[in-house]
Structure formats: structure tokens, C-alpha cells
N, C-alpha and C positions, 0 to 999 in steps of 0.2 A: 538360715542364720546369716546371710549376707546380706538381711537391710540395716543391719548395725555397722558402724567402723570401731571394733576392737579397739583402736589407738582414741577413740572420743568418747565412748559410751562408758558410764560407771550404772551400773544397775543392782537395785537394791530390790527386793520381795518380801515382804509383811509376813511371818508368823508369828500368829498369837497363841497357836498351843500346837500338840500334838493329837490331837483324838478328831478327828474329821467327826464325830459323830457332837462333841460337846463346839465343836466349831459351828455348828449348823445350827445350835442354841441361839446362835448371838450372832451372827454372820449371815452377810447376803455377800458370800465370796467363794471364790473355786475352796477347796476342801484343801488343808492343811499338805496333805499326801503327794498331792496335784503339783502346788506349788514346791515341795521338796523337790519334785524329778525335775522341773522347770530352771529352780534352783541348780542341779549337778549338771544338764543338757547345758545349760549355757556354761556353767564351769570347766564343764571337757571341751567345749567347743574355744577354750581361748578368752571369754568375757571377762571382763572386771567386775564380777558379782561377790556380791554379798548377801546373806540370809539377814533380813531386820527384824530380831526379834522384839515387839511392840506391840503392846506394851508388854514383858514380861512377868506373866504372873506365875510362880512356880508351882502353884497346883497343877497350872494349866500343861507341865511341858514335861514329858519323859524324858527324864536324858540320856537315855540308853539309845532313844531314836532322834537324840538333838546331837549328841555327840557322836553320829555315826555319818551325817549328813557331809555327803562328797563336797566340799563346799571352801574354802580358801579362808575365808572372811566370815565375821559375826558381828552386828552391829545390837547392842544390847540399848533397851531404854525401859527402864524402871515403871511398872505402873504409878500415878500420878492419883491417889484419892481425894474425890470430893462426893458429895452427899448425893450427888447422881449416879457417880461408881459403884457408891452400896447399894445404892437400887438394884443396878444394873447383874453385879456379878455377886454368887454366894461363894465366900469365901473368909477366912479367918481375915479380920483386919486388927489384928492387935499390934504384929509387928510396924505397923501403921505408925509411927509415933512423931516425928519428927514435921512440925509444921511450918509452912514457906505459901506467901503470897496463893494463900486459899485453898491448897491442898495438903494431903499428909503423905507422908515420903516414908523409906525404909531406915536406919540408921546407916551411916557407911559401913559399919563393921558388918552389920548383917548383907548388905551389897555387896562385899571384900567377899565375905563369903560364899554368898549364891554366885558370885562368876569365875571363884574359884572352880565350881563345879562345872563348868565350860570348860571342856579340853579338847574338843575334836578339831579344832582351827589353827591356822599357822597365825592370826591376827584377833585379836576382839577389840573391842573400842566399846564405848559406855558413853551413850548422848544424855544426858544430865542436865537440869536446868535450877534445883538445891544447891545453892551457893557452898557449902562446905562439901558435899561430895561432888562438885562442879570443878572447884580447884583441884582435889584431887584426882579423878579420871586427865584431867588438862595434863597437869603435870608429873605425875607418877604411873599412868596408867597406857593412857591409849598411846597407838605408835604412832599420829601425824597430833599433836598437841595442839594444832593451828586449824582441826579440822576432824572434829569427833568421826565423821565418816568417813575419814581416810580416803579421800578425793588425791591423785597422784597426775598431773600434769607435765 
């Protein structure tokens, strides 16, 4: 843990679900589980880590095992649909509704609510790029406004 300088390093790690088994679907990466511990070892040890949950698909994430993750920080970013997305993942897309420069988005209020259900963090932050739930996470939501992933210098 000493090729890093604590005072320079902000470190972010990619989970896209919980199930290391549905992650092997779709994924040519360490296993979900992997990265959790990788996640708390650099959190006990001092880091300025955060878990990026990316894209968020909530079929994909148990919260029993998202909300228990030793971990400071959550960096949230909404899956983004386009007609490759459906290919790719089975999943309900109805809540789907809201469209912006060639994808379909979630409504804010259904947002509001799936990161309500995020409690296990002293921080969450929502990286947005849907102009109406853009302004909102900016200004009523994340805790650096100037900086969805709460970079601290």
C-alpha cells in the first residue's frame, strides 16, 4: 500500500452488480466480491476510495450487500439506454421513459428514489449527464456541486 501517496491519490472501482456469477455474463473483469474487499483494504488502509457504482442497474445490486460495503464514498451513475443496451442486458426497460440526446433515462423521482435506498455511506454523489436530473444532483444532491466525484484537494 505504499506505491500510492494518500495526500494525491483519489481512487474510484467500477461495480456493476452484486452476483459475481451474473457479472461473468457480461464482464471480462475481477468478480464483483474481489473488488468489494479491494474496495474496504484500501479504505482501512487510509485511501480516498470510493465504490462507482456504474452503471447502476437495480436488478443488478443487492442492497443488503451494497449497503453493508466497508467503504466511505459511493459514486452513483444511472444506466444510460440505447438500442445496444437492450441487446445487451435483459431487464424491464419501461421505467425507461425519459429521452435526452439518444438515450433513455429514468425519471428523477424514480432516481430520488433508488438512491434513497443507498444508506451504507457517509457520502453518495450521482454523475448525471439528463439536463433536469443534472441540475438537480448539482445543486441539491451531491456534497462537492463543482465536482460529482467529490475530488477534495
Amino acid at each position: 500500500m505504499n506505491i500510492l501517496n494518500k495526500d494525491l491519490a483519489h481512487i474510484q472501482i467500477t461495480v456493476t452488480t452484486t452476483d459475481d456469477d451474473l457479472s461473468m455474463s457480461y464482464e471480462k473483469a475481477v468478480v464483483p466480491s474481489r473488488r468489494i474487499k479491494a474496495i474496504e483494504k484500501l479504505q482501512e488502509n487510509g485511501f480516498d476510495i470510493a465504490l462507482r457504482l456504474s452503471p447502476y442497474i437495480p436488478e443488478f445490486v443487492d442492497l443488503s450487500i451494497l449497503n453493508n460495503v466497508k467503504c466511505d464514498k459511493i459514486q452513483v451513475e444511472f444506466l444510460r439506454v440505447n438500442s445496444w443496451i437492450k441487446k445487451w442486458f435483459d431487464i424491464d426497460y419501461t421505467p425507461y421513459v425519459v429521452s435526452q440526446s439518444g438515450y433513455l433515462h429514468r425519471t428523477l423521482n424514480d432516481k430520488k428514489n433508488l438512491i434513497s435506498k443507498i444508506t451504507g455511506f457517509k457520502e453518495v454523489s450521482v454523475c448525471e449527464d439528463e439536463t433536469v436530473a443534472y441540475d438537480y444532483w448539482k445543486n441539491h444532491f451531491n456534497p462537492n456541486p463543482d465536482d460529482c466525484c467529490n475530488l477534495r484537494f
